[in-house]
N, C-alpha and C positions, 0 to 999 in steps of 0.2 A: 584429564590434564595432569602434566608432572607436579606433585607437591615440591615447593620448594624448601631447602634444608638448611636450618637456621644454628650456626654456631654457636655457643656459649661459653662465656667465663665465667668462672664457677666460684665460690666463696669457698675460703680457707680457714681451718680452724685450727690454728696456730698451737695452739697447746697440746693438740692431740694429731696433728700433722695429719688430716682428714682436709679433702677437698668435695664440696657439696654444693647442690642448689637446691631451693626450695621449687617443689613439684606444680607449686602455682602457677612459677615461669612456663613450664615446660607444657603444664594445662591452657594455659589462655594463646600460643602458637600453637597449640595443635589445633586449638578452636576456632583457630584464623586461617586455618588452613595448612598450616608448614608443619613439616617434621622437625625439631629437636635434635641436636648432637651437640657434646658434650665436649669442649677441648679439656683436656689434661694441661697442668701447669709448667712442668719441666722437660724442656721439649729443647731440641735443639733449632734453631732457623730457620733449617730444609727441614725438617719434621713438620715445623709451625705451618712452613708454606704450603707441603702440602697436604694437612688438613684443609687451610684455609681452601684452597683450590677444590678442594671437594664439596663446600659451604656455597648456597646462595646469597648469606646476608650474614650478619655478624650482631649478636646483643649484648653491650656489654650489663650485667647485674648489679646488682648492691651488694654493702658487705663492708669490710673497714674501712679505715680510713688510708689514704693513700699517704704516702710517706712525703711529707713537706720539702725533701731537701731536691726532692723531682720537681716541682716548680720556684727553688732557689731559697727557701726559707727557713729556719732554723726550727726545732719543734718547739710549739706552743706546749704549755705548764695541762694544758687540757687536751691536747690534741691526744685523740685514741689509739689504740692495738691499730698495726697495721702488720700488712703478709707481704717480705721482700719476693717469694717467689709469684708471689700472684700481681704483683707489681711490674715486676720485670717479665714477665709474659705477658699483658694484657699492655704494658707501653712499648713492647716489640709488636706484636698484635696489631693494632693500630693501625698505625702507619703504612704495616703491608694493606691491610682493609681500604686505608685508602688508597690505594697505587693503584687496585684493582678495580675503585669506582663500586664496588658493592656494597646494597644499602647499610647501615649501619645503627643502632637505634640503641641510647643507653638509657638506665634506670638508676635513680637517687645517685648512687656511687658511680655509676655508668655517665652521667650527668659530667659528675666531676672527673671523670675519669680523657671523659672527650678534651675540656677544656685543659686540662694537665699538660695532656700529650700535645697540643695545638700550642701552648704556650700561655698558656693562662696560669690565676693565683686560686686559694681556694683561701675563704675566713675557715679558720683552722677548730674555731670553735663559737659557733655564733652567739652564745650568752653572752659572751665575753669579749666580742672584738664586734657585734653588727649592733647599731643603736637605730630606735625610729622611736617616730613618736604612736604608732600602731605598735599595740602587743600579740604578736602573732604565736599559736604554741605550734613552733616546728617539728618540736617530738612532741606524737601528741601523746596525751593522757589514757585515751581510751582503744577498742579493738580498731586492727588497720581497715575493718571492713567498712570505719564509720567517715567521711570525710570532715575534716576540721577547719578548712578554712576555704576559701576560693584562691584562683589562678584567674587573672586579668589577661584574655588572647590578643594579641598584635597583631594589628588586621595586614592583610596580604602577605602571611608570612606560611613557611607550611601547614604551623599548628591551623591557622585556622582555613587555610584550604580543607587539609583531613577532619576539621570539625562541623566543618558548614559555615560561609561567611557569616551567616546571622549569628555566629553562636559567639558572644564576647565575654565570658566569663562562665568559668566550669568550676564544680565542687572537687576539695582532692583532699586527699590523705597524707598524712605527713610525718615522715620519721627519718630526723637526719637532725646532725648538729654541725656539720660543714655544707657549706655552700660555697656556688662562684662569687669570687673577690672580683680579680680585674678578667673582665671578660677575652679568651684568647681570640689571635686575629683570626681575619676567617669566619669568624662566628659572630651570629646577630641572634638578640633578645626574641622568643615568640609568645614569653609567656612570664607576668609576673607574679606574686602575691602582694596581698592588699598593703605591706611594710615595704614596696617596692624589692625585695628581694627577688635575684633574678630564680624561674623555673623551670622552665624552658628556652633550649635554644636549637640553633636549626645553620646549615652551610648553604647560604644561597647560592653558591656556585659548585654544590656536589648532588649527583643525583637523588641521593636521599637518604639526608644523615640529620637524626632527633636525637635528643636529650631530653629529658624531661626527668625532673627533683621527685617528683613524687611516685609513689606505687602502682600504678594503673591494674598493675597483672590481681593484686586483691579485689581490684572495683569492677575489671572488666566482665563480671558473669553476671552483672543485672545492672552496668549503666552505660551506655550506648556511649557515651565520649569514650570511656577506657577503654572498652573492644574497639572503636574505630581504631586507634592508635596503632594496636597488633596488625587487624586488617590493613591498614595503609603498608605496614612495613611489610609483612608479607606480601603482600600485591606487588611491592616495588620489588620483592626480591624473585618474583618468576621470571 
């Protein structure tokens, strides 16, 4: 059977004008089955498209933070390093991914990266702008390989189709200081944490486009929810 070939946006390291990912990505889709390729940042349109066209599916990554004035907002006193080119590739990006109905599946920044482009808000800094009365540590303290808090599943929603309906509540790993504000349209909740903060989200009317806040590609080599995740997206992309 043909492996299917999964695209990536890659993380930018701004100071030294290096575009990277971490090999964890690229380990846990080959583990699932799909091959890895790598898009390049500074690409023209018809270049973009037709890499894209040559791609089964599309993963957006983690990595800074996205520039505030893409979803209408001025920059917060805390909001971090961000990369205009990898901004503006990855919100061209997008939109073609969806034209073409091929699956789609983001991580932490990939998360916020979905709801940006869809028309959503992001809390720009969540020490400082998210309150509850749960103290949740989103960046956690210790290695990404440990999970630090759970993710509440939304029953009938993808998350927990790909999880198993019994399964209502998964351990995850957490390293981020933005999360989604106002949810964009289009897009519904599949997944929260115990502060109600959203973690996952999912397009009920696209054939198969995830988000999800936390790292799975760290968990996914010894905890059967993060590998399913890959598995589901890869399956949807042959």
């Amino acid at each position: 059977m043909k492996k299917p070939v999964i695209g990536f946006a890659v993380s930018h390291d701004t100071e030294n004008d290096k575009i990277f990912v971490n090999s964890i990505y690229l380990r846990s889709v080959r583990n699932a089955g799909g091959i890895p390729m790598v898009f390049p940042m500074e690409l023209s349109e018809d270049d973009l498209r037709e890499l894209l066209d040559r791609v089964d599916g599309v993963l957006f990554t983690g990595g800074d933070d996205i520039h505030p004035f893409l979803y209408g907002e001025e920059t917060h006193a805390k909001c971090g390093n961000i990369s205009q080119p990898r901004d503006s590739m990855e919100m061209a990006l997008f939109p073609m991914a969806l034209e073409t109905g091929k699956p789609i599946f983001g991580i932490c920044r990939g998360i916020q990266l979905i709801n940006t482009a869809m028309g959503g808000t992001l809390y720009q800094d969540i020490p400082s702008q998210f309150s509850s009365d749960i103290s949740i540590a989103h960046r956690q303290p210790f290695a990404y390989k440990v999970p630090s808090h759970t993710v509440d599943v939304v029953q009938d929603t993808l998350l927990s189709r790909i999880l198993g309906e019994e399964v209502t509540s998964i351990a995850v790993n957490s390293m981020h200081h933005q999360a989604i504000k106002d949810l964009a349209p289009g897009l519904e909740v599949c997944g929260y944490a115990p502060d109600h903060m959203i973690e996952a989200v999912y397009a009920p009317d696209y054939p198969f486009l995830l988000g999800v806040q936390w790292h799975p590609e760290h968990l996914a080599s010894f905890q059967p929810e993060a590998a399913r995740l890959f598995s589901a997206f890869v399956e949807a992309c042959r």
